[in-house]
C-alpha positions as CSV (number, residue, x, y, z in Angstrom):
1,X,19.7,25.3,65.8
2,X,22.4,26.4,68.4
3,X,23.0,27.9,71.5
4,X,27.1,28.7,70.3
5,X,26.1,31.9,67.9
6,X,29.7,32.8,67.2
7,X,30.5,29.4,66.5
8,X,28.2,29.2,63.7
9,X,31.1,30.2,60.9
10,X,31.9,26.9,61.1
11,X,28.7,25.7,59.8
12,X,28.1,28.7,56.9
13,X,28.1,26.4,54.0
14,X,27.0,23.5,55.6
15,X,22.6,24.5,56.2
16,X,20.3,26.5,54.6
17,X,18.8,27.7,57.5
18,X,20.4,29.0,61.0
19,X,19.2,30.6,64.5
20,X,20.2,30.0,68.2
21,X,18.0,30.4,71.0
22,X,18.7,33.0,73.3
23,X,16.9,32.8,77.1
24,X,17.4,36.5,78.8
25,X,14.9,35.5,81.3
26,X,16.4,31.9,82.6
27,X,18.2,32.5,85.9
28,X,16.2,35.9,86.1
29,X,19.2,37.0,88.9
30,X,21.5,37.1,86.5
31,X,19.9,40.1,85.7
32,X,20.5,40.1,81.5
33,X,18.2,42.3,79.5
34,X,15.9,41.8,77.1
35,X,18.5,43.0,74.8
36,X,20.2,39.5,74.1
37,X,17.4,38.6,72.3
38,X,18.9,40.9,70.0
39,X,22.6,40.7,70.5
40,X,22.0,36.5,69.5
41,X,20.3,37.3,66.4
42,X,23.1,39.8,65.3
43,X,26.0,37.7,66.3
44,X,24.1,35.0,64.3
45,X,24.1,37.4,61.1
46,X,27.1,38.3,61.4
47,X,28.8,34.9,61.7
48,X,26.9,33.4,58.6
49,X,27.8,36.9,57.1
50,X,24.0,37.3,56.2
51,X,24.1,34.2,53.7
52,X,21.4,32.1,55.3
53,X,18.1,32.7,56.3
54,X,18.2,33.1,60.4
55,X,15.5,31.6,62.6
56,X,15.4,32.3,65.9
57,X,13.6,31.2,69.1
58,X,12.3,32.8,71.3
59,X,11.9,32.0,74.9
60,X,8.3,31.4,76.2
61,X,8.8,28.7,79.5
62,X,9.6,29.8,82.6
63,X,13.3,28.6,83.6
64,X,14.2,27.3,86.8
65,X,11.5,27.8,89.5
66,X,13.0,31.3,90.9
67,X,12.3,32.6,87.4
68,X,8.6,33.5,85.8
69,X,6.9,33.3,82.3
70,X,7.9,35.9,80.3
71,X,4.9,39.1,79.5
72,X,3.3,39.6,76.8
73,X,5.3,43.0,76.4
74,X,8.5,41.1,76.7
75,X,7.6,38.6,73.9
76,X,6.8,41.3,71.8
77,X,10.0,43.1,72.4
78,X,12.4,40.0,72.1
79,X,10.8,39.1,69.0
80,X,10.9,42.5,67.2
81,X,14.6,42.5,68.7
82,X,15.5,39.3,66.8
83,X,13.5,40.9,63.7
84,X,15.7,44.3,63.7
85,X,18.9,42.4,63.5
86,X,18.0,39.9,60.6
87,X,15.4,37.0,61.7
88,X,13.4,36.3,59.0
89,X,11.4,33.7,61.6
90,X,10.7,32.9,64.7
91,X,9.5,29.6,66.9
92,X,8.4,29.9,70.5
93,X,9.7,27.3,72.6
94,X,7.6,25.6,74.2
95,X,4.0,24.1,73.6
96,X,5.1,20.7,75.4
97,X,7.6,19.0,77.9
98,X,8.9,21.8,80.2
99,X,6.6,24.0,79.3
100,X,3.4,25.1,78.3
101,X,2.5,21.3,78.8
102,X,3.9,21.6,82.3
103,X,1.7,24.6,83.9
104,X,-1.1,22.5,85.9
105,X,-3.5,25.4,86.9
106,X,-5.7,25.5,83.4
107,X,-6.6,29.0,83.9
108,X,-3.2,30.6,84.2
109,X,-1.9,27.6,81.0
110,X,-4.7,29.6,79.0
111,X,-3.1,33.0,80.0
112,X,0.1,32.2,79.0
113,X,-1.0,31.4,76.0
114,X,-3.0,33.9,74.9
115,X,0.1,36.3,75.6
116,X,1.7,34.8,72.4
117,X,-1.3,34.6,70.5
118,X,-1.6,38.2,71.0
119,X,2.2,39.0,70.2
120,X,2.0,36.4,66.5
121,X,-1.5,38.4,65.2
122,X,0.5,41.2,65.4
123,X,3.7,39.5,63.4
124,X,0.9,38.4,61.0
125,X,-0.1,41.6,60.3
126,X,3.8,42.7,59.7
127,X,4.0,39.4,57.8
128,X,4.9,41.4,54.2
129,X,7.8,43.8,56.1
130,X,9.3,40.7,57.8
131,X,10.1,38.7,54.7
132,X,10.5,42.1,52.5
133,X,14.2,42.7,51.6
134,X,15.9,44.9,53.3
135,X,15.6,49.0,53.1
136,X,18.0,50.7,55.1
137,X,19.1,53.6,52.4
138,X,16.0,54.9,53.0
139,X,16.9,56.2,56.5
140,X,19.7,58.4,56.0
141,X,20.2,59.5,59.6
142,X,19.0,58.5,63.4
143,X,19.7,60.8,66.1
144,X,20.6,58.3,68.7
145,X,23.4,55.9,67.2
146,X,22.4,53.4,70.1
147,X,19.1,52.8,68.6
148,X,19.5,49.5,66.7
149,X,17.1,49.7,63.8
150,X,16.0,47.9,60.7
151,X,14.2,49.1,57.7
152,X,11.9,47.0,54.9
153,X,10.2,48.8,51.7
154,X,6.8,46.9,51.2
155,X,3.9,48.5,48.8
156,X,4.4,52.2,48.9
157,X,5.6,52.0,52.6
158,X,8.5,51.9,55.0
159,X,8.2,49.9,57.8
160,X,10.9,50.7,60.9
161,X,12.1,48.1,63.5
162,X,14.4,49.5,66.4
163,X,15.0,49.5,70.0
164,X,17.1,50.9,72.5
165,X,19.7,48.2,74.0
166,X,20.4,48.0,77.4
167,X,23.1,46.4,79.5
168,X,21.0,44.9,82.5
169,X,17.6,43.7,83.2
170,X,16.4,46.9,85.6
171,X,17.3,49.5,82.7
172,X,14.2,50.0,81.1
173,X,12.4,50.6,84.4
174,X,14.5,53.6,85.0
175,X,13.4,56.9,83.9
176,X,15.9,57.6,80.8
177,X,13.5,57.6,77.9
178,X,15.5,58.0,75.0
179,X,13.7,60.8,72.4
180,X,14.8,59.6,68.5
181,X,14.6,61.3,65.5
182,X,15.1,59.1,62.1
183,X,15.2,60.9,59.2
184,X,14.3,59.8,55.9
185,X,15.6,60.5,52.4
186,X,13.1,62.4,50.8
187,X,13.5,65.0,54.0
188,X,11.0,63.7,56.1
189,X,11.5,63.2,60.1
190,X,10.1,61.0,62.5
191,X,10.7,61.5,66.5
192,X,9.5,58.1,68.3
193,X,10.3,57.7,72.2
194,X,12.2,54.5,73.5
195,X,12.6,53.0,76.8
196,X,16.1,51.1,77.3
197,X,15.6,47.3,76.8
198,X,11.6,47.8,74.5
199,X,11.4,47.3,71.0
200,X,8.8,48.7,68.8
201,X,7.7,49.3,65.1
202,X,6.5,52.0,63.2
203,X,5.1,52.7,59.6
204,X,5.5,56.0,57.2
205,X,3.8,55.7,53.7
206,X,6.1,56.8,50.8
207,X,5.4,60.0,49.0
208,X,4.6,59.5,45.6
209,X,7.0,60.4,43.0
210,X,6.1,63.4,40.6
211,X,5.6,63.1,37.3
């Protein structure tokens, strides 16, 4: 595990397994997005050239005390980020020290986490997709070509992983939805609305072949 994705190159034929662990919400007034969640997991892929398995983590303490616990939205949406560029897992730091361990009111400890329960019994249900190989052939065309997207063929379906990147932290509470139309290769079209800096998922069950 590293925090130097671009240095990771060095290390190609040295592991089996990569990730880093990217923080967009540590120093919150830096103001980064959500988005390097994403950015991390890709510049991680592409410096082991896809070779490796990748692992990332995903943040889930607070930071310094200015900062706050990340929502159970933006868990979801860094770790369906990390899964559209490439992780094949994830970890959640942290149960213990500086963490999780850390929050004294019990109450808001048990809120916390039930935010990531809530985000990995949704994972386990994608469970199939996010190990599948991937798919991407079978979208031949997206109508936004800043929607960053992932495709995985699993029993008879296509399952699609995208979001729409964003530059700073305030982006995806401004009102520029982005309307997206992927299209498939048997002809079929599927128009899903993103929000700068969200991720989200979607399912379309393969048409069976004639005979």
């Amino acid at each position: 595990m590293s925090n130097k994705a671009t240095e990771l190159f060095m290390w190609r034929d040295v592991f089996d397994v990569f990730g880093t662990d990217p923080c967009p919400l540590m120093n919150r007034k830096a103001g980064r997005p959500l988005s390097l969640a994403g950015d991390e997991t890709r510049v991680s892929w592409e410096a082991t050239q896809g070779s490796r398995p990748l692992w990332m983590v995903m943040q889930f303490f607070q930071g310094w005390s200015t900062d706050r616990w990340p929502t159970q939205e933006e868990l979801r949406t860094m770790s369906l980020m990390a899964v559209t560029e490439g992780a094949r897992g994830l970890f959640y730091w942290s149960f213990g020290s500086r963490a999780l361990l850390w929050v004294s009111d019990p109450q808001q400890r048990e809120d916390y986490w039930q935010r990531l329960v809530e985000v990995t019994k949704e994972l386990k249900t994608l469970e199939p997709a996010l190990v599948a190989p991937d798919a991407l052939e079978v979208v031949t065309d997206i109508s936004d070509n800043q929607i960053r997207w992932r495709t995985r063929a699993v029993d008879g379906k296509w399952f699609v992983f995208a979001y729409l990147p964003a530059t700073s932290f305030s982006d995806r509470f401004e009102d520029n939805e982005a309307e997206v139309v992927f299209t498939f290769e048997d002809g079929r079209h599927v128009r899903k609305t993103f929000r700068p800096d969200m991720a989200d998922w979607f399912v379309l069950e393969q048409e069976p072949q004639e005979r």
